[in-house]
C-alpha positions as CSV (number, residue, x, y, z in Angstrom):
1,X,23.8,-10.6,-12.9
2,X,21.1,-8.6,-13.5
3,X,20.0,-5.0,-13.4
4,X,17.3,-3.7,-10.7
5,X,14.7,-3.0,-13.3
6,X,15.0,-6.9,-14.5
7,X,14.5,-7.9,-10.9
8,X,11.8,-5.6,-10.6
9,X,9.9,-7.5,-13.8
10,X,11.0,-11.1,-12.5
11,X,9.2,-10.0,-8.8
12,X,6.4,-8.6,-10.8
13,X,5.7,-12.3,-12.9
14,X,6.1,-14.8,-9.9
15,X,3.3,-16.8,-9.5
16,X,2.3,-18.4,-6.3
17,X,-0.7,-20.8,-4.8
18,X,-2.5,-18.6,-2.7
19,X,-4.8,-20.0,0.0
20,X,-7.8,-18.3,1.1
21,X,-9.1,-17.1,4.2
22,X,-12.7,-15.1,4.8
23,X,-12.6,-12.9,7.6
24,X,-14.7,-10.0,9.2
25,X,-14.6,-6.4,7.7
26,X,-13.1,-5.4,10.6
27,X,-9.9,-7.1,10.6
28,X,-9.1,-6.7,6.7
29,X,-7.5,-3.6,6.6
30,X,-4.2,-4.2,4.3
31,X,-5.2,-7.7,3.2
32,X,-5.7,-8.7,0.0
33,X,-9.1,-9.8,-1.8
34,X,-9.1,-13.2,-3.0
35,X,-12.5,-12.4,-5.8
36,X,-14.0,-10.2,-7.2
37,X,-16.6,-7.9,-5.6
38,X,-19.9,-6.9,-7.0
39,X,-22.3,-4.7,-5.7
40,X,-25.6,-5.8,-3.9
41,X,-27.2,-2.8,-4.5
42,X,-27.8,0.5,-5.7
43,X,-25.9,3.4,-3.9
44,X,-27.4,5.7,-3.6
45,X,-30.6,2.8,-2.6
46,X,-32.9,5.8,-3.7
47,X,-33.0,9.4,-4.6
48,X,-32.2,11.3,-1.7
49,X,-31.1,15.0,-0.3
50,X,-28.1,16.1,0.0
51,X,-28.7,18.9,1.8
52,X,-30.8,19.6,4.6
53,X,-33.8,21.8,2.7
54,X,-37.4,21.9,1.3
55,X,-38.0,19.5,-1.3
56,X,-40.1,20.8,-4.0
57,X,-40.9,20.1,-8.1
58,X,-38.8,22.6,-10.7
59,X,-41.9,23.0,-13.0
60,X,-43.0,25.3,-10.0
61,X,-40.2,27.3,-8.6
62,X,-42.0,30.1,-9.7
63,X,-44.8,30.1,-7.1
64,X,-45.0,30.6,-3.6
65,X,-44.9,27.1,-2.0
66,X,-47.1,25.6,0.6
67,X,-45.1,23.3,3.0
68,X,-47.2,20.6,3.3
69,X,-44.9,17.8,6.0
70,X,-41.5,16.6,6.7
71,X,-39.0,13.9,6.1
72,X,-36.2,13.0,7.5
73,X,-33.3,10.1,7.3
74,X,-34.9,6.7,7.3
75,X,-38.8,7.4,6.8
76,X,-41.0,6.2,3.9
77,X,-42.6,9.4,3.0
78,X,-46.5,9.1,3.6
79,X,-48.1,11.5,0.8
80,X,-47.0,12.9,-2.7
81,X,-46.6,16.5,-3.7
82,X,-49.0,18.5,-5.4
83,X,-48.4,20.9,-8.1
84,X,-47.4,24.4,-5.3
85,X,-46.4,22.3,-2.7
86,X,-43.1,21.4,-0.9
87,X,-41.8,19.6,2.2
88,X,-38.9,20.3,4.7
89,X,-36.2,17.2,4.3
90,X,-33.5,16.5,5.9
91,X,-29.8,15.0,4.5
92,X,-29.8,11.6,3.3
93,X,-33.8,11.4,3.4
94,X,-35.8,9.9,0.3
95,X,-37.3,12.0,-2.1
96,X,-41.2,12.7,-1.6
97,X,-43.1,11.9,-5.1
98,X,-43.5,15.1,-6.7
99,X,-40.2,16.3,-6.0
100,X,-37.0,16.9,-7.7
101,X,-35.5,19.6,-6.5
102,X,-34.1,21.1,-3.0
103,X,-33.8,24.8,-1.7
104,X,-31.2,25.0,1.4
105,X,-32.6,25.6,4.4
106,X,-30.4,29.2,4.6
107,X,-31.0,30.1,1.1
108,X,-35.1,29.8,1.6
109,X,-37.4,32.6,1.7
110,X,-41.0,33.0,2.7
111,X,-44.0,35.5,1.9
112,X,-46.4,36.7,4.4
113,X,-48.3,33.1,4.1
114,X,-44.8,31.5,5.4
115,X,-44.7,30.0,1.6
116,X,-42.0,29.2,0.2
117,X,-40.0,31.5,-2.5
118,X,-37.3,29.4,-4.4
119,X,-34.4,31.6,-5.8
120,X,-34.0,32.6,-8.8
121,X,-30.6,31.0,-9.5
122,X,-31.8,27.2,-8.5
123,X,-31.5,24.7,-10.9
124,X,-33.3,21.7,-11.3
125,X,-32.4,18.4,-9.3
126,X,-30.7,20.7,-7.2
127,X,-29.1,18.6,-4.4
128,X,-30.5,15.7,-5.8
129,X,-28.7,12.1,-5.5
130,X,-30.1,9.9,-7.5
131,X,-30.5,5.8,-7.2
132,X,-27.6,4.2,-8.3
133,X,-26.0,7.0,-9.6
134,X,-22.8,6.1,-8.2
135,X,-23.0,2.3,-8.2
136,X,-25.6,0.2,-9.8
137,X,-26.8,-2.9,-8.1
138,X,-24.2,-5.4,-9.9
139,X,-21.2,-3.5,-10.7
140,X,-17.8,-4.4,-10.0
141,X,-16.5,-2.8,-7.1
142,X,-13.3,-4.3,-6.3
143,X,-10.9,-6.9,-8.5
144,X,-9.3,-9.7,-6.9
145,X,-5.5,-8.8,-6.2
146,X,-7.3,-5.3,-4.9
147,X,-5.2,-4.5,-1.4
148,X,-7.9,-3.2,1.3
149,X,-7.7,0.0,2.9
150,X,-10.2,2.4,4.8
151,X,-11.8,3.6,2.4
152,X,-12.4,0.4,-0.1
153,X,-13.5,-1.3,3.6
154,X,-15.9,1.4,3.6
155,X,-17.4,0.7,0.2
156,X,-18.0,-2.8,1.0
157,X,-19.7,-1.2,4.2
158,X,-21.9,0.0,2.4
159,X,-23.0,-2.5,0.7
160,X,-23.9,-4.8,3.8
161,X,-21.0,-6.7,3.2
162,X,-19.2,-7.9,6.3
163,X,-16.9,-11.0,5.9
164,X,-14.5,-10.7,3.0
165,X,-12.4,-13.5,0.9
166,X,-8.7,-12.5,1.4
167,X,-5.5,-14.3,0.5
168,X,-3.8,-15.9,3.2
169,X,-0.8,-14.0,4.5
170,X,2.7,-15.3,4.2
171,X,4.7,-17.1,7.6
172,X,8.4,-15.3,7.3
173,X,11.1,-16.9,9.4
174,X,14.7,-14.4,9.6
175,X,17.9,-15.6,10.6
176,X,21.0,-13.1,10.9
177,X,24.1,-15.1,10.3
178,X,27.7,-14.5,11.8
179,X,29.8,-15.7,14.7
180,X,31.2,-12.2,15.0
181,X,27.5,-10.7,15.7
182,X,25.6,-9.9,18.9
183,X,22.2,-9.2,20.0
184,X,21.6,-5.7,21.6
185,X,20.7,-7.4,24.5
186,X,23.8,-9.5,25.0
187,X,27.7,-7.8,25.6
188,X,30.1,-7.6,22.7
189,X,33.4,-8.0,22.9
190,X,35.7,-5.3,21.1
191,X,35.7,-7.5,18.2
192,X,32.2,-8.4,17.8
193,X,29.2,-6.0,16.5
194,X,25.6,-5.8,17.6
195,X,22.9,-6.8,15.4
196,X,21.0,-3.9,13.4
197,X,19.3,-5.9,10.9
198,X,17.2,-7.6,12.6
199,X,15.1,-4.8,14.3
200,X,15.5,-2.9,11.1
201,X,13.9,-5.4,8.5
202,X,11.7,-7.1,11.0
203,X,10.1,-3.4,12.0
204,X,10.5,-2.3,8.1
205,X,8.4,-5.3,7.7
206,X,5.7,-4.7,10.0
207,X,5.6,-1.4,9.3
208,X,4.1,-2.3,5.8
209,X,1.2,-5.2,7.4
210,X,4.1,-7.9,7.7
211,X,4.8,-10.4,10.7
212,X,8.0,-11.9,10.8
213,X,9.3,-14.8,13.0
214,X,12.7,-13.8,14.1
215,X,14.7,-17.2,14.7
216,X,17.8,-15.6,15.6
217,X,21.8,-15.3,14.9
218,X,23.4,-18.5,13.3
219,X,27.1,-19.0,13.7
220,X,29.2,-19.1,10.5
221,X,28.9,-23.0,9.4
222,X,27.4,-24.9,6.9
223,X,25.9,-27.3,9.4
224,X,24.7,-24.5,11.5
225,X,23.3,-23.0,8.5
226,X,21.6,-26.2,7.3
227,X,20.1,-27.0,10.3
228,X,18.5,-23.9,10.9
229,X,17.2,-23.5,7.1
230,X,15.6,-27.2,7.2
231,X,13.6,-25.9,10.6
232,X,12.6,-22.4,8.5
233,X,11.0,-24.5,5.9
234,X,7.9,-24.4,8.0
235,X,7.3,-21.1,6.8
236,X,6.8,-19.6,2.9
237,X,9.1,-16.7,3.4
238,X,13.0,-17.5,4.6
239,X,14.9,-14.2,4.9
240,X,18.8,-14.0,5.9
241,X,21.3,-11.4,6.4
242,X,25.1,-12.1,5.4
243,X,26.2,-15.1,4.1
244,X,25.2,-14.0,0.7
245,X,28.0,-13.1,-1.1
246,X,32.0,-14.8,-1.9
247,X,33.3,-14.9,1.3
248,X,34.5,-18.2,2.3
249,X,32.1,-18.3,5.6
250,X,28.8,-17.6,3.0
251,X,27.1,-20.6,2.6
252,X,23.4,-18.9,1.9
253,X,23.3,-20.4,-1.6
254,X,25.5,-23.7,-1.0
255,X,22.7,-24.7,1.8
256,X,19.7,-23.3,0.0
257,X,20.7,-25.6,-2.6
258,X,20.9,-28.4,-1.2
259,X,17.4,-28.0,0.2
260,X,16.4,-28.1,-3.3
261,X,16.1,-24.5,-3.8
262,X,16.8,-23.3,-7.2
263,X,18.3,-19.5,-7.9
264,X,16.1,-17.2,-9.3
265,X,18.8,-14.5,-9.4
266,X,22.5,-15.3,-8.0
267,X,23.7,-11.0,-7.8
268,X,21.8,-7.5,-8.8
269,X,24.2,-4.7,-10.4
270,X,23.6,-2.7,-7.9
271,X,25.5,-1.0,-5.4
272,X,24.8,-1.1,-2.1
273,X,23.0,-4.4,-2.5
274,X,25.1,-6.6,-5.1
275,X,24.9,-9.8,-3.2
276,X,21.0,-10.0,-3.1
277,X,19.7,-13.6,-4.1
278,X,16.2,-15.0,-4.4
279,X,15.5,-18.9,-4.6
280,X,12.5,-20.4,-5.2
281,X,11.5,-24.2,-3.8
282,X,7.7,-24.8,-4.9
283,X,5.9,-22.0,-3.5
284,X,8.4,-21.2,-1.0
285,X,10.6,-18.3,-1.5
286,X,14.1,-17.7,0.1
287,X,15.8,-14.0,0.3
288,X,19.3,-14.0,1.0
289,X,20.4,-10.3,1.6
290,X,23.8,-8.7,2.2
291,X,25.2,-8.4,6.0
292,X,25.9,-4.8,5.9
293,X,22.9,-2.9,7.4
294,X,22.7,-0.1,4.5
295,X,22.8,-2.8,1.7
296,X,20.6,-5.3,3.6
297,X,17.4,-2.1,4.5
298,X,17.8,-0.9,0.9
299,X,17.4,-4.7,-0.7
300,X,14.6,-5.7,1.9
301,X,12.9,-2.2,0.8
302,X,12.8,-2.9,-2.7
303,X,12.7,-6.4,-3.0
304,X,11.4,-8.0,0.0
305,X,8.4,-6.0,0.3
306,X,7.7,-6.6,-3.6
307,X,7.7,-10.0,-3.2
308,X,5.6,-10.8,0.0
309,X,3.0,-8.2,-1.8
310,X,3.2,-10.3,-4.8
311,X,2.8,-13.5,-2.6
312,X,-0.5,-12.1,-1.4
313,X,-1.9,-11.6,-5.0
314,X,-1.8,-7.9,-4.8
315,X,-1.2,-7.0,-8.8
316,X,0.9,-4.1,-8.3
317,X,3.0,-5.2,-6.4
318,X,6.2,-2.5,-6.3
319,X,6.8,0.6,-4.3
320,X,4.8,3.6,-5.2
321,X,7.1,5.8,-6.8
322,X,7.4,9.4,-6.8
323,X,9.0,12.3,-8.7
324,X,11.0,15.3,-7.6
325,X,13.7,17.9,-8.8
326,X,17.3,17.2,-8.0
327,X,19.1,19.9,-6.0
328,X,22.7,19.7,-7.4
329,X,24.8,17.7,-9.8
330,X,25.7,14.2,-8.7
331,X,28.7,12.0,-9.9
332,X,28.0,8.0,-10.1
333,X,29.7,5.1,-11.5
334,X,28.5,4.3,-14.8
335,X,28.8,1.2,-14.6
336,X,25.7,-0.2,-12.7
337,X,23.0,0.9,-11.1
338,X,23.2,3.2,-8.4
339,X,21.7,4.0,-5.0
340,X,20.8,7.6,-4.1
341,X,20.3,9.0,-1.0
342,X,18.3,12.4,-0.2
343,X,16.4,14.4,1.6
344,X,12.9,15.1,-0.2
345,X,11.1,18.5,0.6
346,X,9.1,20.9,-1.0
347,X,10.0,18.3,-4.2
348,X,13.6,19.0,-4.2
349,X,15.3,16.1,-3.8
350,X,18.7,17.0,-2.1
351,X,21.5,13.9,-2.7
352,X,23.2,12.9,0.9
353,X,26.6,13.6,1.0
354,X,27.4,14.2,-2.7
355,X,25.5,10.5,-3.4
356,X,28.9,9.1,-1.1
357,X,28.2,6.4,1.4
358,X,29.0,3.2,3.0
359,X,27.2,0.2,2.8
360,X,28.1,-0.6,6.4
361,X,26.3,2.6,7.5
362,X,22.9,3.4,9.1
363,X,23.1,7.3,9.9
364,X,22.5,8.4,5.9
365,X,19.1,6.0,6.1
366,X,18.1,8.3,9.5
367,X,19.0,11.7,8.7
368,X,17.3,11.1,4.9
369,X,13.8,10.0,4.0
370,X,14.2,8.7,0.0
371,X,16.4,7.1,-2.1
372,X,16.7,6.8,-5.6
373,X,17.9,4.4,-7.9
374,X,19.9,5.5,-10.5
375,X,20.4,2.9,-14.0
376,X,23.0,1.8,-15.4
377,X,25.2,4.0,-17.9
378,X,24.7,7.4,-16.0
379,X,28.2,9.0,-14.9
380,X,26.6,12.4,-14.1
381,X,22.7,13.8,-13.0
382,X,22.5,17.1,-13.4
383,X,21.1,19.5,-11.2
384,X,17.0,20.6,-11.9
385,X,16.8,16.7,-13.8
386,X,13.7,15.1,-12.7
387,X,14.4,11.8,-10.6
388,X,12.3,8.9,-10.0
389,X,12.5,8.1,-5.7
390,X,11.5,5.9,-2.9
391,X,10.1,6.6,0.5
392,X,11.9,5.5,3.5
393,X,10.3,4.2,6.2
């Protein structure tokens, strides 16, 4: 059994073959680049303006100046400056030889000749970008295992680049075991429940960039199990819910097993999620999560996202983390690690309920947006201590 910060490390060091896939700029938002990115050029391409002003040469600011043309965005400027002389530009347009230096449009001023009087207060290369002063033709932009979002997209823009190496994305296949469960869609007897995890992890999944293949409900038996897992091994990613944990109807690990699958970790100490079990066959990975809906959204949000991020060679492949200030003392079992439940605002972290819950429920995941989880060997937080949390999504 281990603790959640030992199956946060063993998620961190799997290694997987990743195939590759290029595709257009367009359609990479969220993947995953497969090399590293170098620039093709210099960006700034030239020095430029960054303002819309009069372009002018700092060893005369202190003459009238004679405005002598005009450049805007795009042109090739067509004559050099003279000492007294400056020219209107525009934002983004190349610097006219002899310049350095820009007035703004509203802070310009003009004598009787309609020359131009720069301010006292300008300074030299006033609104002044120079060539490559924020990427040099060859620099790294982007390290393989960088996930791609507007803004890197953007960069790469920039640079002419339009069709981009990515790592493949996973095919996830999840199957919801138990004879007593129903799909909404379907009627349930008074002894039978509907179905929550599968909407839950499947839209917690694409949520975060994630398609999954839902096969549906298998009925509690081995053979049904076995069956079903030996037509999921089409895909890299196997997820199920239930049949994870002692009961005499969980065959997860007996089937799994028999597929060749070896356990990378049988149980987390860890309450809601306990049961959790990951199992690795070559580079296929298989997730068996608790049934209860609670237990089963809290282990798909901390493991199973780490994992298929890690299977499409993003480095840092855990949840981003946050920090706020705990609203009142909290009582926990001491004895393993703890989930914590809260309300985040203003970064006051307010525990739900006292930190009391069921596993089975679903209402403290809606009416919250955070959870926490708490190690090992803490019987009491203290209001005002600083906790480390989780989004929920």
């Amino acid at each position: 059994m281990k603790q959640v910060s030992e199956v946060f490390d063993l998620i961190s060091n799997l290694e997987f073959h990743r195939d590759t896939e290029t595709i257009s700029i367009f359609k990479a938002f969220g993947r995953v680049s497969s090399k590293d990115i170098f620039a093709r050029r210099d960006l700034p391409l030239f020095d430029n303006s960054a303002l819309d002003g009069y372009a002018f040469d700092f060893a005369s600011k202190d003459e009238p100046l004679e405005i002598v043309g005009s450049v805007f965005a795009g042109d090739e400027p067509s004559f050099e400056l003279r000492s007294n002389q400056c020219a209107k530009i525009m934002t983004g347009a190349k610097f006219p030889k002899g310049a350095n230096s820009v007035v703004a449009f509203e802070d310009a001023s003009f004598d009787e000749r309609g020359f131009l009087l720069v301010p006292k207060n300008t300074k030299q290369n006033n609104a002044r970008k120079l060539k490559g002063e924020e990427v040099k033709s060859g620099e790294l932009l982007l390290k393989s295992g960088k996930k791609l979002g507007a803004k890197e997209l953007m960069l790469l823009s920039a640079q002419g680049i339009c069709q981009i190496s990515v790592f493949k994305e996973p095919k996830i296949a999840l199957l919801c075991l138990g004879s007593e469960i129903k799909e909404p869609w379907q009627s349930a007897s008074q002894n039978q429940i509907y179905n929550a995890n599968a909407a839950g992890i499947i839209t917690l999944l694409g949520a975060k960039g994630f398609a999954c293949d839902y096969l549906g409900i298998i009925k509690d038996s081995k053979d049904a199990l076995s069956l079903a897992l030996q037509k999921a091994l089409k895909y890299d990613i196997i997820i199920t819910t239930a049949g994870a944990s002692k009961g005499e109807a969980d065959y997860a690990k007996e089937c799994l097993e028999a597929l060749e699958f070896s356990c990378l970790l049988d149980s987390i100490n860890f309450r809601p999620s306990k049961p959790t079990k990951i199992f690795r066959r070559e580079n296929k990975i298989a997730i068996a999560l608790p049934g209860n809906p609670l237990s089963a959204y809290a282990a798909c949000l901390l493991f199973v996202l780490p994992i298929l991020r890690r299977f499409c060679g993003e480095q840092k492949c855990l949840n981003q983390s946050y920090e706020a200030v705990l609203s009142e003392d909290v009582k926990l079992n001491p004895a393993r690690d703890n989930l914590l439940i809260g309300k985040v605002e203003n970064a006051v972290f307010s525990p739900y309920n006292a930190g009391k819950f069921s596993p089975s429920q679903i209402m403290p995941l809606v009416r919250n947006n955070a959870i926490s989880v708490i190690p090992a060997g803490t019987a009491e937080l203290k209001a005002k201590n600083l906790i480390k949390f989780y989004k929920i999504y």
